[in-house]
C-alpha positions in Angstrom: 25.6 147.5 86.3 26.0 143.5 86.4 29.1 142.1 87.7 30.7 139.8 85.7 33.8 137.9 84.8 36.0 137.9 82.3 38.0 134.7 80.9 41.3 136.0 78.4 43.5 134.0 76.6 43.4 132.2 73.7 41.1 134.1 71.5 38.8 137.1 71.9 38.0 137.9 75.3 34.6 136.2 77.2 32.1 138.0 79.7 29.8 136.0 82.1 27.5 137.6 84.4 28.2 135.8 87.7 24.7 134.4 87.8 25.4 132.3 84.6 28.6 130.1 86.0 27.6 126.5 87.4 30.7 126.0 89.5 30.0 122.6 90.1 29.8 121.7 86.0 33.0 124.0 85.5 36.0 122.3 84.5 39.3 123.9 84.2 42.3 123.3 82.2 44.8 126.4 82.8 47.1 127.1 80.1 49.7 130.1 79.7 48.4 132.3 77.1 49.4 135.9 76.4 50.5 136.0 80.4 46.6 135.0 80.9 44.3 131.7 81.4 42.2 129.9 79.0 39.6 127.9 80.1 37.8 125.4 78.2 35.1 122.6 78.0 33.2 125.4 80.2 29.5 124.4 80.8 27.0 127.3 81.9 23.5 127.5 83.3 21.3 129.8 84.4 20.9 129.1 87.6 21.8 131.5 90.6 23.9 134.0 91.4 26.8 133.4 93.0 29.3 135.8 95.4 32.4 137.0 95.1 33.4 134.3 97.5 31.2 131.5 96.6 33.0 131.8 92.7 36.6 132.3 93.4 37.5 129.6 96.1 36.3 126.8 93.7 37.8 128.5 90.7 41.3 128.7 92.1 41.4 125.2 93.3 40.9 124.0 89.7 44.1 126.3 89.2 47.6 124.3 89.8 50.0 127.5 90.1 50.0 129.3 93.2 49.9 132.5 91.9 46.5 134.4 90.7 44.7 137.9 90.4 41.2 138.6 90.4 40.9 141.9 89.7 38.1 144.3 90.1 37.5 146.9 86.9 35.8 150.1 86.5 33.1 148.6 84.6 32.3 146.0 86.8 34.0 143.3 85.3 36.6 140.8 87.1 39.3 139.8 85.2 41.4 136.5 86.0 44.9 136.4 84.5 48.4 135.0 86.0 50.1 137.3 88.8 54.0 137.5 87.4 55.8 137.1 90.7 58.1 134.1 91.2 58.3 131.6 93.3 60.7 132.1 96.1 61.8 131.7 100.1 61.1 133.9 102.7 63.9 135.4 104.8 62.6 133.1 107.5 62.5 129.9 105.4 65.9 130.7 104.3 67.4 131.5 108.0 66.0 128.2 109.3 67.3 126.0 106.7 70.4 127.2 107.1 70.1 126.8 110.8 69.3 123.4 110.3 72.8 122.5 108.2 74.5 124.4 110.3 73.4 122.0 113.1 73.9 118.8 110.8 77.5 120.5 110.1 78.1 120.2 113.9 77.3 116.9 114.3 79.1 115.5 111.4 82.0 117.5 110.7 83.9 116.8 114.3 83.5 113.2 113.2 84.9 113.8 109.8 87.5 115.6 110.8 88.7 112.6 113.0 88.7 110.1 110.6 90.6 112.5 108.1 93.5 113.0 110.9 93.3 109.3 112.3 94.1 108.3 108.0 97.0 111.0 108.1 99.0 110.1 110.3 98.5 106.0 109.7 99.8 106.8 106.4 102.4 109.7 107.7 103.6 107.1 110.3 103.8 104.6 108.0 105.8 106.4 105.4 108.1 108.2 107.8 108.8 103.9 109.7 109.5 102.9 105.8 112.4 105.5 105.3 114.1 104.3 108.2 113.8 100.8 107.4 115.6 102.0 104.1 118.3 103.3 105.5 118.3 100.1 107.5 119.1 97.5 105.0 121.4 99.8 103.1 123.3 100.4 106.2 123.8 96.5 106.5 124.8 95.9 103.2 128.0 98.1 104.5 128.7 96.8 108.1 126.8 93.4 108.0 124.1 92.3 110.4 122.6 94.7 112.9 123.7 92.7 115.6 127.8 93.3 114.4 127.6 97.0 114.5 129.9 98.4 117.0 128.0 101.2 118.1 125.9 98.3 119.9 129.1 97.8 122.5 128.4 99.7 125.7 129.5 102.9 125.8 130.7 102.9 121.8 128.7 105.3 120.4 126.6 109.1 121.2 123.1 109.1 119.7 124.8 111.6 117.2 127.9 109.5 116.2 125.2 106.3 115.7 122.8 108.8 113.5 126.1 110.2 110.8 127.3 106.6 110.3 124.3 104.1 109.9 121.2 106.2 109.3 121.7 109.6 107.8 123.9 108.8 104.7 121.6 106.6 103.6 118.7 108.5 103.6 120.7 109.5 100.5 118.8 113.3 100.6 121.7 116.6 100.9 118.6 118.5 102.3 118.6 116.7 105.6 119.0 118.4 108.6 119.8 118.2 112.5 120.0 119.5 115.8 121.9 118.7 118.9 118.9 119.0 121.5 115.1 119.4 121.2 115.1 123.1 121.9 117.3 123.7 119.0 114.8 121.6 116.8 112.4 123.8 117.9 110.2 122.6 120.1 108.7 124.9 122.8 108.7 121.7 125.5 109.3 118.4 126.0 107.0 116.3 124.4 104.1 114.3 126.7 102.8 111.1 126.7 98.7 110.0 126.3 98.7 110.0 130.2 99.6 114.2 130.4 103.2 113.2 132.1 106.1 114.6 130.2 108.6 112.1 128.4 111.7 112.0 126.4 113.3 114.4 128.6 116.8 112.8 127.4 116.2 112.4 124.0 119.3 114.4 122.6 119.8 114.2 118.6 117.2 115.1 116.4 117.2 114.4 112.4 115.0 116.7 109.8 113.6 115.2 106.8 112.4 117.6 103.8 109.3 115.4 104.3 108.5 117.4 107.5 109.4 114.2 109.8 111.9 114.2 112.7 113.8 111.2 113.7 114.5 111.8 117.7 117.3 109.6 118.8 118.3 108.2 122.8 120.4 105.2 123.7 120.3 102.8 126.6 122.1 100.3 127.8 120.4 96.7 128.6 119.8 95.1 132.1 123.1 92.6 131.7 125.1 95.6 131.2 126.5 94.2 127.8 124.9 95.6 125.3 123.5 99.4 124.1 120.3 99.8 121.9 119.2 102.6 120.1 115.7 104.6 120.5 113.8 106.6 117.8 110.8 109.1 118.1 109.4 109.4 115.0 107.6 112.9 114.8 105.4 112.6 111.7 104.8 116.7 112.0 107.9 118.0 113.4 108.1 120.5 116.9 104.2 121.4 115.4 101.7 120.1 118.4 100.5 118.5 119.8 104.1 116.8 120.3 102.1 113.6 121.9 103.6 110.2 122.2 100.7 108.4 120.0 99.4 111.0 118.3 102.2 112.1 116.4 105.1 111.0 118.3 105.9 106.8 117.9 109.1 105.0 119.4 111.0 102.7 117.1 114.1 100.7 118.4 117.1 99.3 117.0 118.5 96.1 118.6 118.5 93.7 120.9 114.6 91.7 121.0 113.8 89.9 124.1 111.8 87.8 122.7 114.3 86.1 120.0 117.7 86.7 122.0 120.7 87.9 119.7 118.4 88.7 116.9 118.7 92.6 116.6 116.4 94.3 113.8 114.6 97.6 113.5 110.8 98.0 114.9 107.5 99.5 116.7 109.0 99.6 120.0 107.4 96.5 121.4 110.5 94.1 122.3 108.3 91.8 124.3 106.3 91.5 121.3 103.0 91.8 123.0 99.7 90.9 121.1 97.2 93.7 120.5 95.0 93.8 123.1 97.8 93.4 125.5 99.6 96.4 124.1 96.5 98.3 124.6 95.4 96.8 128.1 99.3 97.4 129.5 100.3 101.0 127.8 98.4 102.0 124.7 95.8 103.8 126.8 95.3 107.4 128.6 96.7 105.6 131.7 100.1 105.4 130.2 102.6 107.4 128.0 101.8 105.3 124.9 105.3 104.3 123.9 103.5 101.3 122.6 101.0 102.6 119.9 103.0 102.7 117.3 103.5 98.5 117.0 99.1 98.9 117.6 98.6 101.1 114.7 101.5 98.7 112.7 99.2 95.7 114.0 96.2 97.0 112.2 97.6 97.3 108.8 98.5 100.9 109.8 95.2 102.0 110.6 93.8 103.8 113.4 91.1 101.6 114.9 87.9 102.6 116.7 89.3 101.4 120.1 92.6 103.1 119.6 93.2 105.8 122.7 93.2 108.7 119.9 
């Protein structure tokens, strides 16, 4: 029996011997027909007979989809038509794409992260100084000028008795809340600074906002002797860690500036009024507690810079 090939599709059904296809004047233009291929503009001579091989190499290059079947019959005849499978990955191709997110993941998302928490607490920081600043001005339009209230006489005043009459009314919110001590705020330990040292060791009153922040209050008294000021920790997340004096711990201080004697107003604790870099040369670094950070973030529009110890 002659072998020979069948073309479907697209009419009746065609049978070549093998010995009648030119392969080299065959043109092919596949088309989906009835699941099978149509070929036209076919040219045919007799010339020689042709293998197995020799025909179905040429013929599937002339065949843009991947996926064929030349199939032996009983009678001899080999019939081309479309193999149904899909396209798809391999359990392998699969595994080592997602190997290779998984490593871009790594890279990036650390980074991400980062820039997500360095944004959150500008803006936390930012918010929580803001409320006290409030409660600032409204407190002067009751006893005057900063620099007149009495609790600013040595020895006038506890950190609690200065937080009931000039900064907790006027947060103006019945769900505020304090504590006597850090312990009963809840923190587990003293808070440290960017150095590892412990800090605020003294720090006594603490007020809760429903906002989650906590003002921590401490007094001193100045070199002369005649004068107190006030201290503030803000804690943008509460006794939560890390509990880190520039990362979510930043002094504020009422009173007296150095730099502008008499004048007495709320800010950053920086009353030398540093510039930037000196801020961050002299204590906004790893090699100090950080008390300073605060006026650095305040600097930069309340940002969290690049160079900023975080």
């Amino acid at each position: 029996m002659q072998t020979m090939i069948e073309f479907t599709g697209g009419g009746a059904p065609r049978k070549y011997p093998l010995s009648g296809i030119n392969l080299n004047l065959l043109e092919i233009n596949p088309q989906r027909a009835n699941g099978n291929i149509t070929l036209s503009n076919q040219t045919f001579l007799e010339q020689k007979a042709f293998t197995f091989k020799e025909i179905l190499i040429p013929l599937l290059k002339g065949i843009e989809r991947p996926f064929y079947a030349l199939t032996p019959k009983k009678d001899g005849i080999f019939r081309l038509a479309w193999n149904e499978k899909k396209c798809a990955f391999t359990l392998a191709e699969v595994l080592i794409t997602l190997g290779i997110i998984g490593i871009v993941a790594a890279m990036t998302l650390p980074g991400v992260i980062t820039d997500y928490r360095k944004k959150s607490t500008a803006k936390q920081l930012q918010q929580a100084y803001n409320f006290l600043q409030q409660t600032v001005q409204f407190a002067q339009n009751d006893y005057g000028d900063m620099k007149n209230w009495e609790c600013f006489l040595p020895n006038a005043c506890t950190d609690e008795e200065f937080a009931k009459k000039y900064i907790i009314p006027y947060f103006k919110d019945p769900n505020i809340k304090t504590s006597r001590s850090l312990t009963s705020a809840g923190y587990k330990d003293f808070p440290k600074g960017l150095n590892g040292e412990t800090t605020m060791t003294d720090w006594s009153y603490c007020i809760k906002t429903p906002q989650g922040y906590y003002y921590l209050l401490t007094h001193y008294t100045l070199g002369d002797g005649t004068r107190t000021t006030f201290g503030v920790g803000i804690d943008i997340n509460g006794e939560a860690p890390p509990n880190v004096m520039g990362r979510d711990i930043f002094r504020v201080t009422y009173g007296y500036n150095i730099s502008a004697k008499n004048h007495y107003r709320l800010q950053m604790y920086n009353y030398n009024n540093k510039d930037r870099d000196e801020l961050l040369r002299t204590n906004c670094n790893k090699n100090y507690l950080g008390e300073y950070c605060g006026a650095v973030i305040e600097m930069d529009g309340w940002e969290i810079k690049d160079d900023y110890p975080w």
